[in-house]
Each structure stands twice: as structure tokens, then as C-alpha cells.
C-alpha positions in Angstrom: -7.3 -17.0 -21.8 -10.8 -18.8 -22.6 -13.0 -15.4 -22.5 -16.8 -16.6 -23.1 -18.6 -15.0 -26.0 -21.5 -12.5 -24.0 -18.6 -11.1 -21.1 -15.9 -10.1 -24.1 -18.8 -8.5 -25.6 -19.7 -6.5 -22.2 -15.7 -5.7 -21.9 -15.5 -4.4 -25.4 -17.7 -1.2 -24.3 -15.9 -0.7 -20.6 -14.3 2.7 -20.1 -14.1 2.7 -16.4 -13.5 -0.4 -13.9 -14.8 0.6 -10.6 -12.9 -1.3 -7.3 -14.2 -2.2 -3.7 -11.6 -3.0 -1.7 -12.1 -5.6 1.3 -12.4 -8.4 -0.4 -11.4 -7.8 -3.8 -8.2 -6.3 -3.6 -7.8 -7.7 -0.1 -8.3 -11.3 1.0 -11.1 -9.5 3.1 -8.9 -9.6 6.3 -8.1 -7.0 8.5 -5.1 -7.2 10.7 -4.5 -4.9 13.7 -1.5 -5.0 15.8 -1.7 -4.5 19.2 -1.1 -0.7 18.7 -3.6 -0.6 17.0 -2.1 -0.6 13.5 -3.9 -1.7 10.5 -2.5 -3.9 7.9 -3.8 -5.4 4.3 -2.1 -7.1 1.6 -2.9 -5.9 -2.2 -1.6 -8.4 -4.6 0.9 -7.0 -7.4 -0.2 -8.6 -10.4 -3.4 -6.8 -9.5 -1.7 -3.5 -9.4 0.2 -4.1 -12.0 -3.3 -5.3 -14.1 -4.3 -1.6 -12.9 -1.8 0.0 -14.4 -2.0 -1.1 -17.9 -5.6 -1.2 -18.2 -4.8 3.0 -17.5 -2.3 2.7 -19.7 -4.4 1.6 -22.6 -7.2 4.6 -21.7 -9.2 3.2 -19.3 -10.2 4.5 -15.9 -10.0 2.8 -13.2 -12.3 4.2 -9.6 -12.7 2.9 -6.0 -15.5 3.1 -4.2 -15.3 1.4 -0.6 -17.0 1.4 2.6 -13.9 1.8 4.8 -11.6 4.2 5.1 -8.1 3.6 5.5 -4.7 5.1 4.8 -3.4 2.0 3.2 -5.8 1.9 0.7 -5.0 6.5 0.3 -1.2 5.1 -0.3 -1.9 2.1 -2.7 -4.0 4.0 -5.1 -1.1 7.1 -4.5 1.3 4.5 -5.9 -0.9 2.8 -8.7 -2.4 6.6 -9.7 -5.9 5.7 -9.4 -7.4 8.8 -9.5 -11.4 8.3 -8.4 -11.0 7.5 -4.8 -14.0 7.5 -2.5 -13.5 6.1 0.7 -15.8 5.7 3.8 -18.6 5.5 1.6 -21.4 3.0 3.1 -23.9 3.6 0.8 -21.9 3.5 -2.3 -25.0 4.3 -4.8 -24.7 8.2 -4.7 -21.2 8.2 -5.5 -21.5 6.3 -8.0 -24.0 8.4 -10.1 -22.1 11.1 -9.1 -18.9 9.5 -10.5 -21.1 8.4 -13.7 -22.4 11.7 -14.2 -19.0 13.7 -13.8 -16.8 11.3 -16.5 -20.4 11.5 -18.8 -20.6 7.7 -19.3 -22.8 5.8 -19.5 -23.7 2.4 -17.4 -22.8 -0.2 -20.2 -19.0 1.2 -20.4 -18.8 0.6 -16.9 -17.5 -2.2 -15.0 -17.1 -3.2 -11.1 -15.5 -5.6 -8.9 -18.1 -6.0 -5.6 -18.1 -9.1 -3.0 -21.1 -7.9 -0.6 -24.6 -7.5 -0.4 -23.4 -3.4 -0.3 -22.3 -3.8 -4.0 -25.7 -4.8 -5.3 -26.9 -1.4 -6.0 -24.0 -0.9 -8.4 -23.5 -4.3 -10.0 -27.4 -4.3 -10.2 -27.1 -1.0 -13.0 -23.5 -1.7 -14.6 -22.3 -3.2 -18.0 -20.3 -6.2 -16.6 -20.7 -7.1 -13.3 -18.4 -9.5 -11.6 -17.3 -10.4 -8.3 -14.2 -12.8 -6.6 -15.0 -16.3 -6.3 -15.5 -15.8 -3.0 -17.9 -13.1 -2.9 -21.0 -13.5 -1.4 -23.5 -15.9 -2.9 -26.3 -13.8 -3.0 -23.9 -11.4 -5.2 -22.6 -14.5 -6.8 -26.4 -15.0 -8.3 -26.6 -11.4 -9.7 -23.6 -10.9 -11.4 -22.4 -11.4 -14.6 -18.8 -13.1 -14.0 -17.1 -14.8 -11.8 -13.6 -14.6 -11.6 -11.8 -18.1 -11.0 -9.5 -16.0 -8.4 -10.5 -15.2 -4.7 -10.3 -11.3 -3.8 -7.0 -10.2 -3.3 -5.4 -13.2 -5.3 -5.7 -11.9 -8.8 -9.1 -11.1 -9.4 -8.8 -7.6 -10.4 -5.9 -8.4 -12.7 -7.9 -11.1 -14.2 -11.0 -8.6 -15.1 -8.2 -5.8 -16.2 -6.6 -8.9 -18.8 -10.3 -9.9 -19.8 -11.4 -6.3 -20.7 -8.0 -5.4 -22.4 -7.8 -8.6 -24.5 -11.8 -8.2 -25.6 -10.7 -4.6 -26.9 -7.7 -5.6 -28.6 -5.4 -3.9 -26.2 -3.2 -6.6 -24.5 -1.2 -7.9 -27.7 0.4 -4.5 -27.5 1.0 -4.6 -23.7 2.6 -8.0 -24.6 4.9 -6.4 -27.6 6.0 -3.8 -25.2 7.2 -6.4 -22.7 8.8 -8.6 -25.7 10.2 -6.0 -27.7 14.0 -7.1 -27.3 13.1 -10.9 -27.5 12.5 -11.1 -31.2 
């Protein structure tokens, strides 16, 4: 992984990645039945991107507009434990957030793909949205991920923070370990 020069440097200082949801770890779709049941997909290697960046020390928070038991049982099963949810303007809850775990704006990092995420990448230490997001988010924010939201994204931020701190080679021993 080619990590330019100026985003390892932001990475190196993150302590907490901050999540929407629709749109970065969804493809942005919603799917109702006709009961009325909602449905997203979350990619794995997302989750599993999650997991060892908490692992390695690093908090992980959502923040979305939405609320939905889906997202209540995915972030159950990946251990998230910052979970705002039905949260349009995310901007309080986020200093909130900030101001409860003491840190301070450059160790933080977030994931947005709308116009309603401005307020937070605007402030944050590495900023970065889907390659989908939306273009006027697209102009403000520090990274791009080559993936779409819901296609790896968030595991490609989660590999790009680790690796910039030196964390992933060990991540990759662990997995190894009986190869060698």
C-alpha cells in the first residue's frame, strides 16, 4: 500500500476514527421489504479493518443521522463502543464525544459522504470520504479512498492509519505465525 507522505503523517497522530454510516459502511441504499423491514449490507473486511484498528488501541465512534437497529446490532457484534444514532446535526455530539475521551482534533479521524459531515471533517486531523461521496465533500477533504462506501473504504482508512503507526506488521505476524 502506496500511502502518500502528508496523509501517513495525519494517521500517525489518530486515536479515534469516527464512522457515518449510509454511505460509508453501506452502499448508501436502503431496502425495505414490503413489511416494512429494513435491510443494509456492511462489508466484512470493513468490520474486520474495525476490529484491529481497536485491537491495536484505537477507538473507533459512529455518529449517523439515521437510526436503525441494524446499525445497534453491527456495532454490538464489532464492539464499537461510541454509538450515536439519529443524530442530524452531528456537530454537538461530536464535541461532546471530543471532550469526554479528552482528545484533541488532530488525533481524530472521520469517514463522512454528505454535505451533513462538513462540520466535522471541516475541524478533524484527517478527513476523508468514499469515492463516491459527495463532490462538494470530495473538495474539502483530505483523502479519498479508492473504494466506494460500503466496498472497503473504512478498512482501507483502518490499514492506512495502522500501517502509518507501525501497527499492521504485527497484525500481519499474528495471522502468519504458523507459516514460517
Amino acid at each position: 500500500m502506496n500511502i502518500p507522505e502528508n496523509i501517513a503523517n495525519k494517521a500517525q497522530k489518530i486515536k479515534l476514527l469516527i464512522l457515518d454510516v449510509d454511505g460509508v459502511m453501506t452502499n448508501n441504499m436502503l431496502i425495505y421489504s414490503d413489511d416494512g423491514i429494513e435491510s443494509k449490507t456492511f462489508n466484512t473486511r470493513d468490520g474486520h479493518g474495525m476490529v484491529l484498528l481497536q485491537k491495536s488501541g484505537i477507538d473507533i465512534g459512529i455518529i449517523t443521522g439515521r437510526k436503525s437497529q441494524l446499525v445497534t446490532n453491527r456495532m454490538q457484534d464489532l464492539k464499537v463502543k461510541h454509538v450515536y444514532q439519529g443524530v442530524p446535526d452531528k456537530l454537538p455530539t461530536f464535541l461532546k464525544l471530543v471532550e469526554t475521551l479528552e482528545l484533541s482534533f488532530d488525533e481524530i479521524a472521520y469517514i463522512g459522504d454528505d454535505i451533513l459531515d462538513l462540520p466535522i471533517l471541516m475541524r478533524i486531523g484527517l478527513a476523508v470520504t468514499p469515492a463516491d461521496g459527495d463532490d462538494e465533500v470530495k473538495s474539502r477533504v483530505d483523502y479519498i479512498s479508492t473504494y466506494k462506501g460500503g466496498q472497503g473504504c473504512v478498512r482501507e482508512i483502518c490499514e492506512i492509519i495502522l500501517r502509518s503507526q507501525n501497527l499492521w506488521q504485527h497484525h500481519m505476524d499474528f495471522f502468519l505465525r504458523d507459516l514460517t
